[in-house]
mmCIF file of the N, C-alpha and C atoms, coordinates in Angstrom:
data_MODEL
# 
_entry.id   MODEL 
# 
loop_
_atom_site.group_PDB 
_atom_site.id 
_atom_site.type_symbol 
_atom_site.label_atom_id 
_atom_site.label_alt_id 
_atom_site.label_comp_id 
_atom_site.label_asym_id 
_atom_site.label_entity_id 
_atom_site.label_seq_id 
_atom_site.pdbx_PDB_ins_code 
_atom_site.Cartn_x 
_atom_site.Cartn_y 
_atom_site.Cartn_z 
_atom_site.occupancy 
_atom_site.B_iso_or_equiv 
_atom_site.pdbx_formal_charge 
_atom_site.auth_seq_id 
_atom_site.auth_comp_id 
_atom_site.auth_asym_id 
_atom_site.auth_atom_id 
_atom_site.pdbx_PDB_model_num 
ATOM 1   N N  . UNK A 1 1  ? -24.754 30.992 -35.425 1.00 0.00 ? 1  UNK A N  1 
ATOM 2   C CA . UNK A 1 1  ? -25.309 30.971 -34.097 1.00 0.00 ? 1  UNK A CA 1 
ATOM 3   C C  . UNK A 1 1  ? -26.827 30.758 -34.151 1.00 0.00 ? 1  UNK A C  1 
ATOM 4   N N  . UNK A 1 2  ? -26.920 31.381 -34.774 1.00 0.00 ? 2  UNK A N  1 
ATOM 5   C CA . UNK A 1 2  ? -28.849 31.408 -35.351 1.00 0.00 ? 2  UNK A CA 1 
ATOM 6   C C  . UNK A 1 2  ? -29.569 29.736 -35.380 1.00 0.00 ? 2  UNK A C  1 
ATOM 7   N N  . UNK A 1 3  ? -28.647 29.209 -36.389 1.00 0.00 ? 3  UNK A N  1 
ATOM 8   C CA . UNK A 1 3  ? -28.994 28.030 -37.264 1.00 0.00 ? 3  UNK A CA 1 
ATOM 9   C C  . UNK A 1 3  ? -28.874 26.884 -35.991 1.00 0.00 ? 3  UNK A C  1 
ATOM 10  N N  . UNK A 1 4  ? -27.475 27.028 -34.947 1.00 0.00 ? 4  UNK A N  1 
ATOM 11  C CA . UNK A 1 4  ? -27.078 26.551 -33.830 1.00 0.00 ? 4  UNK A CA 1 
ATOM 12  C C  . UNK A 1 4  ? -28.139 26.230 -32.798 1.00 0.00 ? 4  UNK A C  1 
ATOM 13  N N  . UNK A 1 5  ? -28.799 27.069 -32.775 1.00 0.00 ? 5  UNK A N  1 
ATOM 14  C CA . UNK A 1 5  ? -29.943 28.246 -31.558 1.00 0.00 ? 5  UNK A CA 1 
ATOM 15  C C  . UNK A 1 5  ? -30.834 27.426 -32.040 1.00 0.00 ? 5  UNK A C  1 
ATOM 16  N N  . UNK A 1 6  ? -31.522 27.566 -33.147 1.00 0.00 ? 6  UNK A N  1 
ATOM 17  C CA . UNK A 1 6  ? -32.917 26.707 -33.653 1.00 0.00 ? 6  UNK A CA 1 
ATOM 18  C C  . UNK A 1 6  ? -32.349 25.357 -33.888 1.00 0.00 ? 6  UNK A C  1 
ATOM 19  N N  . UNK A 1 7  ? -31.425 24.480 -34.091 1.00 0.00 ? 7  UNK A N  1 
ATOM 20  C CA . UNK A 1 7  ? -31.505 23.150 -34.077 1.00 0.00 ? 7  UNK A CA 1 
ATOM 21  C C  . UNK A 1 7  ? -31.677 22.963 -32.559 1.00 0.00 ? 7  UNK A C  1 
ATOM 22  N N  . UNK A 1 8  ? -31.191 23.435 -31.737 1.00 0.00 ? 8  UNK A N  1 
ATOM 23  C CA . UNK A 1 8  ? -31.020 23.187 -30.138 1.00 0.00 ? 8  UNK A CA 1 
ATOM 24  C C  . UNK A 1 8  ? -32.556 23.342 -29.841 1.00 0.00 ? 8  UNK A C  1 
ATOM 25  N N  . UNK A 1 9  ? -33.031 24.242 -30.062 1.00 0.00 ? 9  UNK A N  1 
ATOM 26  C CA . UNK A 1 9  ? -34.294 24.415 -29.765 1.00 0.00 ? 9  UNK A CA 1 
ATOM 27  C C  . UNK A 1 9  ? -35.329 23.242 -29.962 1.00 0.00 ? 9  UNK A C  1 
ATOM 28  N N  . UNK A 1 10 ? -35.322 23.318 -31.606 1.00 0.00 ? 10 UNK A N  1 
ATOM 29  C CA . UNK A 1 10 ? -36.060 21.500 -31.896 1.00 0.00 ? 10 UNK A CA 1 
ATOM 30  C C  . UNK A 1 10 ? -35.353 20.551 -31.215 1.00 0.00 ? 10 UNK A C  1 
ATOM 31  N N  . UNK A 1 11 ? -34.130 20.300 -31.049 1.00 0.00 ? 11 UNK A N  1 
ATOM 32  C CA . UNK A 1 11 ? -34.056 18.722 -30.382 1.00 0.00 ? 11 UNK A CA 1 
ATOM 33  C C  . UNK A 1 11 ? -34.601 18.752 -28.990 1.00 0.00 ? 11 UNK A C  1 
ATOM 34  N N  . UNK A 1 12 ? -34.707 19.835 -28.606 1.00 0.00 ? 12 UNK A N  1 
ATOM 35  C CA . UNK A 1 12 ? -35.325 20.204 -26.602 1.00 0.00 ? 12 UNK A CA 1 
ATOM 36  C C  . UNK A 1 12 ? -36.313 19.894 -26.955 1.00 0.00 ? 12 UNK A C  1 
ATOM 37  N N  . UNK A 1 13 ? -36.914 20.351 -27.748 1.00 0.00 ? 13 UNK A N  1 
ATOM 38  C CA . UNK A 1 13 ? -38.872 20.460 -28.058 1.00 0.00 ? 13 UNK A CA 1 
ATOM 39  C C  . UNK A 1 13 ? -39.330 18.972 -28.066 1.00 0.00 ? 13 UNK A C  1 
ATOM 40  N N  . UNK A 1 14 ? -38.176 18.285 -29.244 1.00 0.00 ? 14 UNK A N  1 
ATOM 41  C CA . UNK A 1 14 ? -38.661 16.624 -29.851 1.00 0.00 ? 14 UNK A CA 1 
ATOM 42  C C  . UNK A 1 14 ? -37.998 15.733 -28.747 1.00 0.00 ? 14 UNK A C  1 
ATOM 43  N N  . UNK A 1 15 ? -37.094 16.073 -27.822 1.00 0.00 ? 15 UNK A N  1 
ATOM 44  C CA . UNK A 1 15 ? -36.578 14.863 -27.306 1.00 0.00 ? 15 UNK A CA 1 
ATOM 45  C C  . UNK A 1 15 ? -35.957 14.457 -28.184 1.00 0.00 ? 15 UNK A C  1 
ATOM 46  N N  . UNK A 1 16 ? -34.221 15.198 -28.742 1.00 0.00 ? 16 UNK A N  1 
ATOM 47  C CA . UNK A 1 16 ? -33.712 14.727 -29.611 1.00 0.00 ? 16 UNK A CA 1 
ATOM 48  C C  . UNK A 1 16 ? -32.542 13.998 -28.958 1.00 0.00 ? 16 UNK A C  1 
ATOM 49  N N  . UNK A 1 17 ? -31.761 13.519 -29.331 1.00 0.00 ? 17 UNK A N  1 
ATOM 50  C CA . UNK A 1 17 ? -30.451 12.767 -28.801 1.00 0.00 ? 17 UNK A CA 1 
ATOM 51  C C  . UNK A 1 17 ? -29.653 13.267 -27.655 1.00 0.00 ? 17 UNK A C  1 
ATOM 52  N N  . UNK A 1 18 ? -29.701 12.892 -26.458 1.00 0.00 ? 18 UNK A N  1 
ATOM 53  C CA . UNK A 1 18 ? -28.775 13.821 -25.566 1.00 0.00 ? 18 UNK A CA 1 
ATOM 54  C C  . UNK A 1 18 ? -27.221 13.810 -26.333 1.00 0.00 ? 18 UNK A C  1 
ATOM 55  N N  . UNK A 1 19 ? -26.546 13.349 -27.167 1.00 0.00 ? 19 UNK A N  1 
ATOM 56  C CA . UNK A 1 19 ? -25.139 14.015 -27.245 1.00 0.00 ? 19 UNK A CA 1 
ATOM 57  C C  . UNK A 1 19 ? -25.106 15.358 -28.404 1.00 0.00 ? 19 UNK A C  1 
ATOM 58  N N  . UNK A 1 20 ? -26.567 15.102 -29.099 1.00 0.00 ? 20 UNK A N  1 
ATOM 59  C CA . UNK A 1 20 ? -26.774 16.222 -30.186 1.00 0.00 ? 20 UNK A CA 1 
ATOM 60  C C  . UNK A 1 20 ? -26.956 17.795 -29.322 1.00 0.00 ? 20 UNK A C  1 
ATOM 61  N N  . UNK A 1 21 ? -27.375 17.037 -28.430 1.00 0.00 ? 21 UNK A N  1 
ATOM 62  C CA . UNK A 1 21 ? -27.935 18.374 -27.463 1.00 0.00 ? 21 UNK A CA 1 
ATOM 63  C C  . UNK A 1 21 ? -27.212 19.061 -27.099 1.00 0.00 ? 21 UNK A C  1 
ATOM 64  N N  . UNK A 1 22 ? -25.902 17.793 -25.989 1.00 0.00 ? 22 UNK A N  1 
ATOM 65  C CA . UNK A 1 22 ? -24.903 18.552 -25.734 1.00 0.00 ? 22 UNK A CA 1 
ATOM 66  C C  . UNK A 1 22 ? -24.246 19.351 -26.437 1.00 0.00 ? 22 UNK A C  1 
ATOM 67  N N  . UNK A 1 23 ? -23.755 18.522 -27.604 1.00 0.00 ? 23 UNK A N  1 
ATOM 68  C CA . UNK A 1 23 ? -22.776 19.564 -28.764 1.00 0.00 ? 23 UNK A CA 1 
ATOM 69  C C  . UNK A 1 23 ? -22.951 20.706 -29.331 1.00 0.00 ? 23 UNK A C  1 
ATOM 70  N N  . UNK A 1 24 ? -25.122 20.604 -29.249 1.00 0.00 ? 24 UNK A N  1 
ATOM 71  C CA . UNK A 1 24 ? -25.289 22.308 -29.447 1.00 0.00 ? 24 UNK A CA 1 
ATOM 72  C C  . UNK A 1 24 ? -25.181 23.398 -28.679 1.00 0.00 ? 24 UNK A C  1 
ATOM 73  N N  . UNK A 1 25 ? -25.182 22.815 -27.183 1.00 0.00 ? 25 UNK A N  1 
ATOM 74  C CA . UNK A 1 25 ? -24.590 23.447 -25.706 1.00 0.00 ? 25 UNK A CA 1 
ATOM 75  C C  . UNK A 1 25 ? -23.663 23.762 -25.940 1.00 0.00 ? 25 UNK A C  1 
ATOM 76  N N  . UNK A 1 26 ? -22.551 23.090 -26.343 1.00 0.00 ? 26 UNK A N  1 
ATOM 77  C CA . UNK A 1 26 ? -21.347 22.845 -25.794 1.00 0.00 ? 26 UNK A CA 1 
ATOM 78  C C  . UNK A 1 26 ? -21.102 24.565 -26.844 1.00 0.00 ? 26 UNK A C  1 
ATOM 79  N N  . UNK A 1 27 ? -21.329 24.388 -28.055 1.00 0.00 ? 27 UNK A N  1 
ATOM 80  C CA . UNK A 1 27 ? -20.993 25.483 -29.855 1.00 0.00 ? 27 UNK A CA 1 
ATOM 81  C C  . UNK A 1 27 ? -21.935 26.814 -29.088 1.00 0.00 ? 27 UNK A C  1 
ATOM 82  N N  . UNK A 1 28 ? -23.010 26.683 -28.289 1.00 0.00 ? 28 UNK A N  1 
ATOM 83  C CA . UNK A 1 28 ? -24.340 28.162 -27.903 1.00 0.00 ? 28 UNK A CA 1 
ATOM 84  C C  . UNK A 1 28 ? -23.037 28.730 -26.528 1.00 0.00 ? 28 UNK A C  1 
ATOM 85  N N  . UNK A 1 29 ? -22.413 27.556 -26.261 1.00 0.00 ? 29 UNK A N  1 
ATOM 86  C CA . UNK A 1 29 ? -21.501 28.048 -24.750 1.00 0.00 ? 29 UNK A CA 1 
ATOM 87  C C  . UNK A 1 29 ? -20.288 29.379 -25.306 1.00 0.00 ? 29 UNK A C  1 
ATOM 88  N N  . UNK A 1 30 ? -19.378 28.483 -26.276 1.00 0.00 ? 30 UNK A N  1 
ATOM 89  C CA . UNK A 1 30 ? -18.374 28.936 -26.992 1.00 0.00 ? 30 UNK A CA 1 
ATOM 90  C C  . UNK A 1 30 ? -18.654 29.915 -27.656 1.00 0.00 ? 30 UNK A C  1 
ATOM 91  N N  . UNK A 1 31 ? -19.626 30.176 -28.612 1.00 0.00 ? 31 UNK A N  1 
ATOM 92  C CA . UNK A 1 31 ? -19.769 31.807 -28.846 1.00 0.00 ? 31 UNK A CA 1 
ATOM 93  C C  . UNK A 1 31 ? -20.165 32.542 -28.295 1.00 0.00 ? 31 UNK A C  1 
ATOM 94  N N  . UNK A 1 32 ? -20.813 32.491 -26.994 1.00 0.00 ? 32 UNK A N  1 
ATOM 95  C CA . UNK A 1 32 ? -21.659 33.394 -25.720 1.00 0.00 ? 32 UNK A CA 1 
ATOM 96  C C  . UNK A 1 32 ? -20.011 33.637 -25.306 1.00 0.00 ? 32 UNK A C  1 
ATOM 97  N N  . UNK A 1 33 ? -19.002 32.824 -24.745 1.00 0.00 ? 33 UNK A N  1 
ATOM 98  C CA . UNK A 1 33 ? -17.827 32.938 -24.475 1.00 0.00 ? 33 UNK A CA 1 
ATOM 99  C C  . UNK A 1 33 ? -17.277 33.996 -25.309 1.00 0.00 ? 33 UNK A C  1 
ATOM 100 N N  . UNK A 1 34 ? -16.984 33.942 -26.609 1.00 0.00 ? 34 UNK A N  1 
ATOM 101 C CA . UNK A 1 34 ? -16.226 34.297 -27.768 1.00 0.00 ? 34 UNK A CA 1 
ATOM 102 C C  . UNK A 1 34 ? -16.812 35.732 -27.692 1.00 0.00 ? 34 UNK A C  1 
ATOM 103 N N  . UNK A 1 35 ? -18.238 36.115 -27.632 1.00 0.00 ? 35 UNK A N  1 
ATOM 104 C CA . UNK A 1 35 ? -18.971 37.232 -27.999 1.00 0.00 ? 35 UNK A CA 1 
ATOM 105 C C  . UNK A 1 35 ? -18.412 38.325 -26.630 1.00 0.00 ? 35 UNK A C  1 
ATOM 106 N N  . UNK A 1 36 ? -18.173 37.707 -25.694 1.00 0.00 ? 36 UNK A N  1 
ATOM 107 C CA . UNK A 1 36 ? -17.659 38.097 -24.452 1.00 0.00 ? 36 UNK A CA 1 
ATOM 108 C C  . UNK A 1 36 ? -16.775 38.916 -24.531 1.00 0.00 ? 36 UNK A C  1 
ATOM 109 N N  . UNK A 1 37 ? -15.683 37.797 -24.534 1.00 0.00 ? 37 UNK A N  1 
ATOM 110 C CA . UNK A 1 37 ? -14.465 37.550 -24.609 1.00 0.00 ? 37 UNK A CA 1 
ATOM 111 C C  . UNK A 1 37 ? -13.961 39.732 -25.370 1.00 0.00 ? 37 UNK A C  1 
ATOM 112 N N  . UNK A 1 38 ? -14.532 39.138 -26.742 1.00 0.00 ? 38 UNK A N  1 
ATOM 113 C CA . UNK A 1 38 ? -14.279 40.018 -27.630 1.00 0.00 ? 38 UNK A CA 1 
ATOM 114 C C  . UNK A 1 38 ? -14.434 41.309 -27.813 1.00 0.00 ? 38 UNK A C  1 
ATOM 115 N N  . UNK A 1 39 ? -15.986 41.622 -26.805 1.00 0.00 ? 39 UNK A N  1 
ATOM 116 C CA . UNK A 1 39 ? -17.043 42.726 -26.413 1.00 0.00 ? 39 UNK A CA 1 
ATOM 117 C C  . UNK A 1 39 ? -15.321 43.369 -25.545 1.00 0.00 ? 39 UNK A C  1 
ATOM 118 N N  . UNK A 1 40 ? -15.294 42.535 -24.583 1.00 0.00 ? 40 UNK A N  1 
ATOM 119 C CA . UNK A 1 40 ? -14.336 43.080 -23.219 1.00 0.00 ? 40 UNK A CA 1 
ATOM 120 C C  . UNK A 1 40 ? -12.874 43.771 -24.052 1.00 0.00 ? 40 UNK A C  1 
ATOM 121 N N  . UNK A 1 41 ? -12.113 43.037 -24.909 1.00 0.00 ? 41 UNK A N  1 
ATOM 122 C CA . UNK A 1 41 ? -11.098 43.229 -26.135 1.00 0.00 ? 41 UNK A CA 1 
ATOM 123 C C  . UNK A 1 41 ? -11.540 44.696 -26.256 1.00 0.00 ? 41 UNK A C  1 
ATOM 124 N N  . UNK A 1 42 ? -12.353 44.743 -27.228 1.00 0.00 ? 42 UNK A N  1 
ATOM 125 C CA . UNK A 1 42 ? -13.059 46.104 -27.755 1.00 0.00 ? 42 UNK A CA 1 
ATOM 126 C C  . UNK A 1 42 ? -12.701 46.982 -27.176 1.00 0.00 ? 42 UNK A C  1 
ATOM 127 N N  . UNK A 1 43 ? -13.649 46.508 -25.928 1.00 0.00 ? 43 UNK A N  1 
ATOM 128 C CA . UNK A 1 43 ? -13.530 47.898 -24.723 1.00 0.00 ? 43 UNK A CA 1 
ATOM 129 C C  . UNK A 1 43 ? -12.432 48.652 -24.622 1.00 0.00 ? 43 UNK A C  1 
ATOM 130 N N  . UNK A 1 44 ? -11.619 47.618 -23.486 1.00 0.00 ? 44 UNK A N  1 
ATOM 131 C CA . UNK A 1 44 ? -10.373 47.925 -23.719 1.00 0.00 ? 44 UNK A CA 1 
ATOM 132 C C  . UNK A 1 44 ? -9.428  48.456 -24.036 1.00 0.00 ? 44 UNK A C  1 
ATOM 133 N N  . UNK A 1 45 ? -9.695  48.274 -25.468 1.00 0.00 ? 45 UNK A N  1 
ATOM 134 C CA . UNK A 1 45 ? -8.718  48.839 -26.322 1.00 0.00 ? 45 UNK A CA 1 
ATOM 135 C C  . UNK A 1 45 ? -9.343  49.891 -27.184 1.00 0.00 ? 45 UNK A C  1 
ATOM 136 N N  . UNK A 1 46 ? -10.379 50.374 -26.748 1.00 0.00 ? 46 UNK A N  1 
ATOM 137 C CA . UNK A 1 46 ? -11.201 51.564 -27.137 1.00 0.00 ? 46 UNK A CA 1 
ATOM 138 C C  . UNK A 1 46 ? -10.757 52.400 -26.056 1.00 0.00 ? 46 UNK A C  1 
ATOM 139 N N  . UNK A 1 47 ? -11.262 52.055 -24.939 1.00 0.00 ? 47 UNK A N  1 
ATOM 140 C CA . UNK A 1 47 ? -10.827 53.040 -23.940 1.00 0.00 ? 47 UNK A CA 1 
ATOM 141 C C  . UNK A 1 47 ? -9.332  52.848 -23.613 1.00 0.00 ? 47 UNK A C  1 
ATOM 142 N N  . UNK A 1 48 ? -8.201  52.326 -23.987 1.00 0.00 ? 48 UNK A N  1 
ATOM 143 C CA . UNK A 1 48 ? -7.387  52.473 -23.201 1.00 0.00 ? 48 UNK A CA 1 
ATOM 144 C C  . UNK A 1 48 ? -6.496  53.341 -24.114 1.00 0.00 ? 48 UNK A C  1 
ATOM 145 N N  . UNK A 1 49 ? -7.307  53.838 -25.380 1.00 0.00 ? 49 UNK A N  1 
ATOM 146 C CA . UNK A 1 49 ? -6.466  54.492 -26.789 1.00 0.00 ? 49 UNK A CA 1 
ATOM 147 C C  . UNK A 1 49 ? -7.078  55.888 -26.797 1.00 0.00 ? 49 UNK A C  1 
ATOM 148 N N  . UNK A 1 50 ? -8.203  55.983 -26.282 1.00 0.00 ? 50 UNK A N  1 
ATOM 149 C CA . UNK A 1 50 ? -8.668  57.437 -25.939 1.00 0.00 ? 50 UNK A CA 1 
ATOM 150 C C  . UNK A 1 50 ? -8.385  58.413 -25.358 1.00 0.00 ? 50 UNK A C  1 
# 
């Protein structure tokens, strides 16, 4: 995510390729999703076992 995060960053900065851009959108979207997703899972099933 890190490595994801700072290429996205330089191609915004340089005016890098809009489809490079997107695809790092598209990978920063999917783990913000995933990190979600998973946080909520957790919960869940933390509290619903307590």
């Amino acid at each position: 995510m890190i490595t994801t995060s700072r290429k996205y960053k330089h191609l915004r900065r340089d005016n890098g390729s809009n489809s490079e851009i997107k695809k790092c959108e598209t990978i920063l979207k999917l783990l913000t999703i995933g990190v979600l997703v998973g946080t909520a899972i957790f919960l869940a099933v933390r509290f619903s076992l307590a």
